[in-house]
C-alpha positions in Angstrom: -22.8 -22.9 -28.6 -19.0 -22.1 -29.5 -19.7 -18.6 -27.7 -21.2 -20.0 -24.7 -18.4 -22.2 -24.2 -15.5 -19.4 -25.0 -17.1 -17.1 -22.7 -17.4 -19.9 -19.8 -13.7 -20.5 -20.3 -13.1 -16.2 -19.9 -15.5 -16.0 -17.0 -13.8 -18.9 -15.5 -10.4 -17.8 -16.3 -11.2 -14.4 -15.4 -12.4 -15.7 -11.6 -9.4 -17.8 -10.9 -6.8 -14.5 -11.4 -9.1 -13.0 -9.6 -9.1 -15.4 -6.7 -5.9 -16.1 -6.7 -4.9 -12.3 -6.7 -7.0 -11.3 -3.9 -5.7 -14.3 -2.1 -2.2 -13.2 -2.2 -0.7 -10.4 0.4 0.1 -7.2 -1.8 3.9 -7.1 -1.5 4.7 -4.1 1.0 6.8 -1.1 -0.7 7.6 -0.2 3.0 8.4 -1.8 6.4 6.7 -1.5 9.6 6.5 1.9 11.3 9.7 2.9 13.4 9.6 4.3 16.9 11.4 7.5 17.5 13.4 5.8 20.3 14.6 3.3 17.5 14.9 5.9 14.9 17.3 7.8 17.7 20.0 5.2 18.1 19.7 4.2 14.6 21.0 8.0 13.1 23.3 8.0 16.0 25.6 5.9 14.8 29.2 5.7 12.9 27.4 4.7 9.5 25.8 6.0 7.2 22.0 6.6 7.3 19.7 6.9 4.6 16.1 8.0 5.6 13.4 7.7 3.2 10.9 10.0 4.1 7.6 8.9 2.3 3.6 8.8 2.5 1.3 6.3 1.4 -0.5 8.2 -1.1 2.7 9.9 -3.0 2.8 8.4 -6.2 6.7 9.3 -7.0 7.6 7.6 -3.1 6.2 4.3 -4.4 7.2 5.1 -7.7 11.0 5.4 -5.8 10.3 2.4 -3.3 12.1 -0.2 -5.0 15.0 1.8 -5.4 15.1 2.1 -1.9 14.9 -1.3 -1.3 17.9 -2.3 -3.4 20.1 0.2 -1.8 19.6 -1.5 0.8 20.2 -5.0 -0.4 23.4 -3.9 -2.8 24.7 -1.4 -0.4 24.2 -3.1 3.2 27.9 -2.6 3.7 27.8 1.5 2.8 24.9 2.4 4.3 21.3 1.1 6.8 18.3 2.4 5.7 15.4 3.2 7.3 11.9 4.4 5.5 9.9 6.3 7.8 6.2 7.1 7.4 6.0 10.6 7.7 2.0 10.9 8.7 2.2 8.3 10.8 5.4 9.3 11.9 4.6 13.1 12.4 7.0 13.5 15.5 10.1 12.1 13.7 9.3 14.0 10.3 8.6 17.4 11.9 11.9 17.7 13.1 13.6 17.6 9.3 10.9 20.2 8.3 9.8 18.4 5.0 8.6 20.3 2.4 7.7 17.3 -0.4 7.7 13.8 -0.5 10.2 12.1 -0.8 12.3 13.4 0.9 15.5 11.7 1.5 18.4 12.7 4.6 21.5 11.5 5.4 22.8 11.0 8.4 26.0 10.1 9.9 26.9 10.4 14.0 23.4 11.9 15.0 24.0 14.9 12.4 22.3 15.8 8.8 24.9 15.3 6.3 22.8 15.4 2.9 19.5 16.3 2.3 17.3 15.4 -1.6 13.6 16.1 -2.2 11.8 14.4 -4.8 12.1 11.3 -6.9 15.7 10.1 -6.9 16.4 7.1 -9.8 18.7 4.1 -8.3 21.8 5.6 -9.8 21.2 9.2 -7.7 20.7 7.4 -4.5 23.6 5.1 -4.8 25.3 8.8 -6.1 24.8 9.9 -2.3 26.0 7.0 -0.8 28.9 7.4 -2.1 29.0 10.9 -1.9 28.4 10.8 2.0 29.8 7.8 2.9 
């Protein structure tokens, strides 16, 4: 009887995480895609640009993703960033010629000022920032 009622309690236990999980939205590593008009004017400008360069099944871009993320939120006054989708974003990412993911360009005034391929910690990227800035 003591088993029955331990492994009730597990299956039990085990069905409300799993309810609960599946009920929550899986917190997004990434925004919404960008258009290429949007992209445009965003690069064009006076500041700073980081681009994040990424796919959805690269395990060092989500690996990297929350780096990204709080370069944004520490460093809003250094630099914008924009993550771009480079599948579904084939017209924008063909014109950098990527040859990994990530891959990570700088921009400032419309032109490539730094280029990185490949993981980058939070330290590296903030590195850059300051570097290009």
């Amino acid at each position: 009887m003591r088993f029955t009622f331990r492994f009730s309690l597990l299956t039990l236990a085990f069905a409300l995480i799993t309810t609960v999980s599946c009920q929550n939205k899986p917190a997004s590593s990434h925004d919404e895609p960008i258009t290429e008009k949007s992209f445009d004017a965003t690069i064009g400008g006076n500041k700073l640009v980081m681009v994040d360069f990424y796919t959805t099944w690269c395990g060092p871009c989500k690996k990297m993703a929350p780096f990204v993320q709080q370069i944004r939120e520490n460093r809003a006054s250094d630099v914008v960033v924009l993550k771009v989708d480079a599948e579904a974003q084939a017209g924008i990412a063909d014109r950098y010629r990527l040859e990994g993911y990530p891959t990570v360009i700088f921009f400032k005034n419309g032109q490539v000022v730094g280029r990185v391929l490949g993981y980058q910690t939070y330290e590296n990227l903030s590195g850059f920032v300051d570097r290009f800035k």
